[in-house]
C-alpha positions as CSV (number, residue, x, y, z in Angstrom):
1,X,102.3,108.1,64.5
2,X,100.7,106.6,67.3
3,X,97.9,108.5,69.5
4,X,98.8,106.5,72.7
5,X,103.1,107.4,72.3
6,X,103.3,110.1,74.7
7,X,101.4,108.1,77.2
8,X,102.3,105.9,80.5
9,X,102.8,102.6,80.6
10,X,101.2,101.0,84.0
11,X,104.5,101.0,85.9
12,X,105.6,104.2,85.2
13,X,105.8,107.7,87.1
14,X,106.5,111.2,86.3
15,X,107.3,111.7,90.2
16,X,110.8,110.6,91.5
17,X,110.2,111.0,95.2
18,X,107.3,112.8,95.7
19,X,108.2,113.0,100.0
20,X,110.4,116.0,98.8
21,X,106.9,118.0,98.3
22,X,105.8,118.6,101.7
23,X,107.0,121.5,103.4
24,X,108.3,119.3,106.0
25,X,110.6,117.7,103.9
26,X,114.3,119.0,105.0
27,X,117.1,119.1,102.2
28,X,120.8,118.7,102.9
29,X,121.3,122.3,102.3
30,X,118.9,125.1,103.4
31,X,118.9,127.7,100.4
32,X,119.3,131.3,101.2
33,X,118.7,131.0,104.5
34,X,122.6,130.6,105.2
35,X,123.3,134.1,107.1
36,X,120.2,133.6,109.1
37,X,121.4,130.4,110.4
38,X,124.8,131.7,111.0
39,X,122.8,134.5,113.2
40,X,120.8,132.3,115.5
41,X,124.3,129.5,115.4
42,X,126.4,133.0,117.2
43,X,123.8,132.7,120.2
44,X,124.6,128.9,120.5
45,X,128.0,129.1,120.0
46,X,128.8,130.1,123.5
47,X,127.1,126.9,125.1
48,X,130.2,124.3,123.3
49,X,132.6,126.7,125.4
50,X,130.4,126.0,128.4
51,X,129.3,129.5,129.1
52,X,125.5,130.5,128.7
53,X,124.0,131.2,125.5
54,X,121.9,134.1,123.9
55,X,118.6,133.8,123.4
56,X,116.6,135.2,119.8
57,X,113.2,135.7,118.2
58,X,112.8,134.6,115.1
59,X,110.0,136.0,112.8
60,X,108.8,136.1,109.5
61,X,105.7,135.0,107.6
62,X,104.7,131.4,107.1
63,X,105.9,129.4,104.6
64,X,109.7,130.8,104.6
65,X,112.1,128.5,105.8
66,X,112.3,129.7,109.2
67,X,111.3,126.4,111.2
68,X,113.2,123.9,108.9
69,X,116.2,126.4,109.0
70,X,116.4,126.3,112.7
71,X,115.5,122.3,112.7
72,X,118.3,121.9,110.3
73,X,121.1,123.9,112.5
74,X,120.1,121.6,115.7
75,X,120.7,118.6,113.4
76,X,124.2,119.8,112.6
77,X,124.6,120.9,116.6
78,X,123.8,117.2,117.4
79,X,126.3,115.9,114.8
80,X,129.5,118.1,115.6
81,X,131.9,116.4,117.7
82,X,132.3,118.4,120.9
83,X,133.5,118.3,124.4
84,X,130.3,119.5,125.9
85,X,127.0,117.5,125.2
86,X,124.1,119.7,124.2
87,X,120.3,119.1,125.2
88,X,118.0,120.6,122.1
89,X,115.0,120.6,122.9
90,X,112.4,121.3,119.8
91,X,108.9,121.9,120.7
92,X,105.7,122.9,118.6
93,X,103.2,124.8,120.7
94,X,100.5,124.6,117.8
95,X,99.7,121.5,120.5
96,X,101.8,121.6,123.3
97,X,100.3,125.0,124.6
98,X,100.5,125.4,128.2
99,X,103.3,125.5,130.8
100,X,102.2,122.0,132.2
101,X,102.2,120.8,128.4
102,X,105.3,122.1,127.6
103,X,106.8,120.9,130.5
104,X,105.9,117.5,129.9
105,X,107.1,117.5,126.3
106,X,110.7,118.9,127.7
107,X,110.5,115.4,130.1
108,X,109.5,113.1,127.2
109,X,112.5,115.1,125.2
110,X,115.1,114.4,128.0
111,X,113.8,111.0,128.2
112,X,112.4,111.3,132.0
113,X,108.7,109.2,131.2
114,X,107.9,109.4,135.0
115,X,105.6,112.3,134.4
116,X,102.1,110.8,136.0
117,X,100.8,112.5,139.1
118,X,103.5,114.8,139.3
119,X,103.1,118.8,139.5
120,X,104.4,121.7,136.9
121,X,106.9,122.8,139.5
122,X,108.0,119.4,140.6
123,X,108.2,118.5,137.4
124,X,110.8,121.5,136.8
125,X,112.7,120.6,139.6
126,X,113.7,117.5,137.8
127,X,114.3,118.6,134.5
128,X,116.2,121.4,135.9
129,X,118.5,118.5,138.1
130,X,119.2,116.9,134.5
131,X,119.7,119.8,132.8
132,X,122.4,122.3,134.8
133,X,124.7,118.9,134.5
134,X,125.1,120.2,131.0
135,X,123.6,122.6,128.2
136,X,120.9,123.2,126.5
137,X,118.9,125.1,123.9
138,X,115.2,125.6,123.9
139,X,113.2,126.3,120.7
140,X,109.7,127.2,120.9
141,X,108.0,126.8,117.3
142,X,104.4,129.2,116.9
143,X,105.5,130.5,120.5
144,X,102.4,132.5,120.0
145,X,99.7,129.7,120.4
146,X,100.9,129.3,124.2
147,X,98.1,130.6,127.0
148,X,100.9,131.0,129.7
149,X,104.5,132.0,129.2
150,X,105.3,130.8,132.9
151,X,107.8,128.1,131.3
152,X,110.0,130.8,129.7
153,X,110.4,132.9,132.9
154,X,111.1,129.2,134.8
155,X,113.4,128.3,131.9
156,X,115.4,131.9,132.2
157,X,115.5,131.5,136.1
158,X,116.7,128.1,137.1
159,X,118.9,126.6,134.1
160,X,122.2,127.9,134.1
161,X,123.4,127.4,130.7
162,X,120.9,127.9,127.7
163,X,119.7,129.3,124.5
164,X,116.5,130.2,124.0
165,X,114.8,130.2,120.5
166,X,111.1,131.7,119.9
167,X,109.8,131.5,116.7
168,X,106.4,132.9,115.2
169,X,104.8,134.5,112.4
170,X,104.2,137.5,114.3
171,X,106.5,140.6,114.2
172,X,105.1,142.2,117.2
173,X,104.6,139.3,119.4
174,X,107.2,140.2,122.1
175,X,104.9,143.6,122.6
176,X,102.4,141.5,124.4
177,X,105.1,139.5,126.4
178,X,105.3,140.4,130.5
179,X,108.0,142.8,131.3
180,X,109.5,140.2,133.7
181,X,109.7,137.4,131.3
182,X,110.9,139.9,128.4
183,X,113.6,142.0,130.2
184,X,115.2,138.5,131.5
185,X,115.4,137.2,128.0
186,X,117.2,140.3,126.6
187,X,116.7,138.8,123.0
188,X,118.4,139.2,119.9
189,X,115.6,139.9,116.7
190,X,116.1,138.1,113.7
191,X,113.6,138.7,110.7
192,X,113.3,136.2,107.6
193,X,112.4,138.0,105.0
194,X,110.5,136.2,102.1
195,X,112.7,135.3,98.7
196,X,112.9,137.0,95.9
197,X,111.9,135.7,92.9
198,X,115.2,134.1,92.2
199,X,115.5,132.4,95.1
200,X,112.0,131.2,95.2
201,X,113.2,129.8,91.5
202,X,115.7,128.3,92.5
203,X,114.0,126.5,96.0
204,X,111.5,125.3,93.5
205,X,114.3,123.9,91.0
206,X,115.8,122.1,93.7
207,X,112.7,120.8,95.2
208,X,112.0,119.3,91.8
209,X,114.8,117.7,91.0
210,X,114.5,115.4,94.2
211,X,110.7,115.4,93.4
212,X,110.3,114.3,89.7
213,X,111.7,112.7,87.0
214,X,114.1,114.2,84.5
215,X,112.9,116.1,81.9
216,X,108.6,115.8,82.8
217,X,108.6,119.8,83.1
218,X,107.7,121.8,80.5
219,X,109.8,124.9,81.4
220,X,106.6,127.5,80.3
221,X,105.0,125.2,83.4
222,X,107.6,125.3,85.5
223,X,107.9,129.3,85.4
224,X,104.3,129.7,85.8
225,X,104.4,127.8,88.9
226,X,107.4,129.6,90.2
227,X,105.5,133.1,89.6
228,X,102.7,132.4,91.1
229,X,104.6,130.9,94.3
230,X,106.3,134.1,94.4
231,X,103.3,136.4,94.3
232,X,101.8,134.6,97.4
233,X,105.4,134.6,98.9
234,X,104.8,131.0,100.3
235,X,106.8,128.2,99.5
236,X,104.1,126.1,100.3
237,X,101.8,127.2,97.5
238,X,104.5,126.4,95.3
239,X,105.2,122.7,96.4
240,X,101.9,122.2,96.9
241,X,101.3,123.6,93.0
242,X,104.2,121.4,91.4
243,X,102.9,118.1,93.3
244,X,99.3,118.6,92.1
245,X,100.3,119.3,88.6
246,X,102.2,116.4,88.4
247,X,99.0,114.2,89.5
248,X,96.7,115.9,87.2
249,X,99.4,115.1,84.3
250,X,99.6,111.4,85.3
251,X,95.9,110.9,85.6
252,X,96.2,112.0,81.9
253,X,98.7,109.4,81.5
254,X,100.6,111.2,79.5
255,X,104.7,112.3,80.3
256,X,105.0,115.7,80.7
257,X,103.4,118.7,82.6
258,X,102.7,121.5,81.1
259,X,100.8,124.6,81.4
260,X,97.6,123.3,81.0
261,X,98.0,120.8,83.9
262,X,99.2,123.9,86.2
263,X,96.6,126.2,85.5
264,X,94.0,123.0,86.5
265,X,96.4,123.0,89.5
266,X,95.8,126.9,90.3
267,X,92.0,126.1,89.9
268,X,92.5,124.4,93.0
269,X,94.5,126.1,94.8
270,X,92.2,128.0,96.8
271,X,90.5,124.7,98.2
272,X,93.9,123.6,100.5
273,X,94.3,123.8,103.8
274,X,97.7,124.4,105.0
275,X,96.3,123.8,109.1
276,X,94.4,120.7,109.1
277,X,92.0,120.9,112.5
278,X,93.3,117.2,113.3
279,X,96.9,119.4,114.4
280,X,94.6,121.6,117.2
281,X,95.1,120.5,120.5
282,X,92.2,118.8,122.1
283,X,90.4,121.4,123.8
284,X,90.3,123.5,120.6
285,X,89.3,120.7,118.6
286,X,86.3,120.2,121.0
287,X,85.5,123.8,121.1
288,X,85.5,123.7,117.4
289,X,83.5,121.1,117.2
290,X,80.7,122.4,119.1
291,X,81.2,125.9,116.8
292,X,80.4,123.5,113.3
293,X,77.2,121.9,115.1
294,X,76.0,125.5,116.1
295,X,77.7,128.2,113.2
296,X,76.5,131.6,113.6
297,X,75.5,131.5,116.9
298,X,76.3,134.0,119.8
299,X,79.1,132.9,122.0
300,X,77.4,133.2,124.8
301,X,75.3,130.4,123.6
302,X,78.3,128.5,122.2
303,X,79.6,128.7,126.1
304,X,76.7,127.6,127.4
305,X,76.6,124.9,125.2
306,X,80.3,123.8,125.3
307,X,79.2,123.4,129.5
308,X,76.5,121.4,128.8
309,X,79.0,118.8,127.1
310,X,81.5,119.0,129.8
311,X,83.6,121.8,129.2
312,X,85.6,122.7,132.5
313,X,87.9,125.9,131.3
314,X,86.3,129.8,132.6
315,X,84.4,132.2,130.0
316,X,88.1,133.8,129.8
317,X,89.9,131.1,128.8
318,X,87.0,129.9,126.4
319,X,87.2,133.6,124.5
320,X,90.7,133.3,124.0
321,X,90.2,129.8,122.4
322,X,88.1,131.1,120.0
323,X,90.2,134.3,119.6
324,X,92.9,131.4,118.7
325,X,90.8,129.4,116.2
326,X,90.1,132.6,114.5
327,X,93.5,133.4,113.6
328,X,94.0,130.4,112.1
329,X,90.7,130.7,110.4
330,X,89.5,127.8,111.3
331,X,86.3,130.4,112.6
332,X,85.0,133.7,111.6
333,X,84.0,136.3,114.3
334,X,81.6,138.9,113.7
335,X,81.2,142.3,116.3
336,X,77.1,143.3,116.2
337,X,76.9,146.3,118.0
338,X,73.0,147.6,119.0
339,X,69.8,145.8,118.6
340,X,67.4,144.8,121.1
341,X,70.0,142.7,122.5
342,X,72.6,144.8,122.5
343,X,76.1,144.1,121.4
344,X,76.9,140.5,120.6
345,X,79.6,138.1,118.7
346,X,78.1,135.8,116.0
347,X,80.7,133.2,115.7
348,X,80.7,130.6,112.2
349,X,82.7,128.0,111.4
350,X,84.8,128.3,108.3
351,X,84.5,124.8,106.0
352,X,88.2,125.6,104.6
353,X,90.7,127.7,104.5
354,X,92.2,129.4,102.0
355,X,96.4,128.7,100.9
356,X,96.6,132.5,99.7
357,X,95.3,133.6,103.3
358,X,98.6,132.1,104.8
C-alpha cells in the first residue's frame, strides 16, 4: 500500500466553493430565522398597500443571522411583483456614521450623485421630493455606531410612507435614544435569540455542503467544530473554524479533515479578528493611528497630539471616538484614580482582537 494514496494530486481541492465561508455569504434560504423575518415583513407589509409602515429594533448578539436575515427579506421585497415600487435603502453605520454621512449614502442609494457643495438639510429636501412619490424602508445596520440620530427624527418627520429598521447588538440601545426621536418611532422590539445547538448543526451542515467537497469531513471533526461554534454562540467562529481546517488539511495534501486538523484550527482561533480596522471610518482610523504610535498614554496627551497632526473635531467628540474604538476593542481604556496627577485615562492600543470576545 502506497504512503502517498490518501494524498492530493496538484489539481485537486477539498473545498467546493469556499465564498460560502464568510459570514457575508447569503444562502437561498435563511435557516431558523423564518418567524423573525415574518415579524419585521408585518411592519413592511403595509407600504405594498400604500399606507405607512411600522418601524422595529432588531437586536441580538453578533454573529446570528440578524443582518443577512433582514438583507435577505429586502432582496425578496425587491423581487415581488407589486403595484407600488418600494425604495430600500440598506445602510451600515460601522462607516457611514453621521447625519451628513448617512444622508449622502441615502442620495447615492436613490441614485441622486449631485451631492457636492450641498447642505444636510438641503440635501433632505431632495431626497424627501423623490421619496413621498413612493415608499420606502430604511434599515440602519450597527445603528449604534452613529454620533447623531438627527437623520431618524428627519426621516420620521418629513417622509410620508416608511419603515424604519434599526439593528444593533445592543439590547438597551433605545434607552439612550432622545425622547423626541423615540416616542415618534413607536417601535416594535424584535430579539434574535442565538441557536441552539441543533440549529447551529444544521447552519453549519448547510454551510458545508456549498463549501466543500463530498465526503472530506470526518464526522468526529465536523461535531467538534459544531460544539465549539455553539459554545461561543457565533456563527462566525464556526465558518471561520471549518474554512481553516480545511486549509490546514490541504497544506497536508492529504483528503480528509479530521480532528486533528480542527483542533490546529482551535489553536488559532483566538488570533482572528472579526473587525478589521481598515472597516473604521476615517476619523477613527486616524485617531487610532495616533493611539498605536503613542499606547499607554494619557488622553489628554493623545488629544494634544491628534491636534498637532491636524485633528479638527472638540475634546468631546474626540472622547467619544475613543469610547467607540473601545467597544470594538480595537483600544483598551484604563480609569487611574489618585496620584500626584490626579485621576487620569491611560489609553493602549490592542494588536488583535479576540473571536471569542464577539
Amino acid at each position: 500500500m502506497s504512503m502517498f494514496k490518501d494524498m492530493l494530486k496538484s489539481d485537486e481541492s477539498l473545498f467546493k466553493n469556499d465564498v460560502a465561508l464568510d459570514f457575508s455569504f447569503q444562502p437561498k434560504l435563511i435557516k431558523h430565522r423564518e418567524n423573525e423575518q415574518r415579524q419585521i415583513a408585518a411592519c413592511i407589509t403595509p407600504l405594498v398597500q400604500k399606507r405607512n409602515g411600522k418601524n422595529i429594533f432588531v437586536y441580538g448578539k453578533p454573529g446570528i443571522g440578524k443582518t443577512i436575515a433582514v438583507k435577505k427579506l429586502l432582496e425578496a421585497l425587491e423581487e415581488e411583483e407589486i403595484e407600488e415600487d418600494i425604495y430600500t435603502i440598506f445602510i451600515n453605520c460601522w462607516q457611514k456614521n453621521t447625519s451628513f454621512k448617512i444622508i449622502s449614502e441615502i442620495c447615492e442609494n436613490i441614485g441622486y450623485k449631485f451631492t457636492q457643495n450641498k447642505k444636510t438639510e438641503d440635501l433632505f429636501k431632495i431626497i424627501a421630493n423623490i421619496l413621498n412619490r413612493k415608499s420606502a424602508v430604511f434599515v440602519f445596520d450597527e445603528v449604534d455606531k452613529v454620533e447623531d440620530i438627527d437623520f431618524i427624527y428627519t426621516i420620521l418627520e418629513k417622509i410620508y410612507r416608511k419603515s424604519i429598521i434599526l439593528i444593533t447588538n445592543h439590547k438597551n440601545y433605545l434607552l439612550g435614544v432622545e425622547e423626541r426621536v423615540k416616542s415618534r418611532l413607536a417601535t416594535d422590539i424584535l430579539e434574535f435569540k442565538p441557536y441552539n445547538e441543533a440549529e447551529t448543526k444544521s447552519i453549519l451542515q448547510e454551510r458545508k455542503e456549498y463549501a466543500f467537497s463530498p465526503g472530506v469531513w470526518e464526522n468526529d471533526a465536523f461535531l467538534r467544530v459544531v460544539k465549539k461554534t455553539y459554545e461561543l454562540g457565533d456563527i462566525r467562529s464556526g465558518l471561520h473554524l471549518m474554512k481553516e481546517a480545511g486549509l490546514i488539511a490541504e497544506s497536508e495534501s492529504v483528503k480528509k479533515i479530521t480532528l486533528e486538523h480542527v483542533k490546529k484550527a482551535l489553536a488559532k482561533l483566538d488570533e482572528v479578528s472579526i473587525k478589521d480596522p481598515e472597516e473604521l471610518e476615517d476619523e477613527s482610523k486616524f485617531i487610532l493611528e495616533i493611539v498605536k504610535k503613542n499606547t499607554g498614554k494619557r488622553i489628554g496627551e493623545l488629544f494634544k497630539q491628534y491636534q498637532e497632526e491636524a485633528g479638527k473635531s472638540s475634546y468631546k467628540t474626540f472622547q467619544r471616538k475613543i469610547q467607540k474604538l473601545r467597544e470594538g476593542k480595537f483600544i483598551n481604556v484604563k480609569k487611574i484614580t489618585g496620584g500626584k496627577e490626579g485621576s487620569t485615562t491611560i489609553i493602549n492600543y490592542l494588536r488583535t482582537k479576540k473571536l471569542t470576545e464577539y
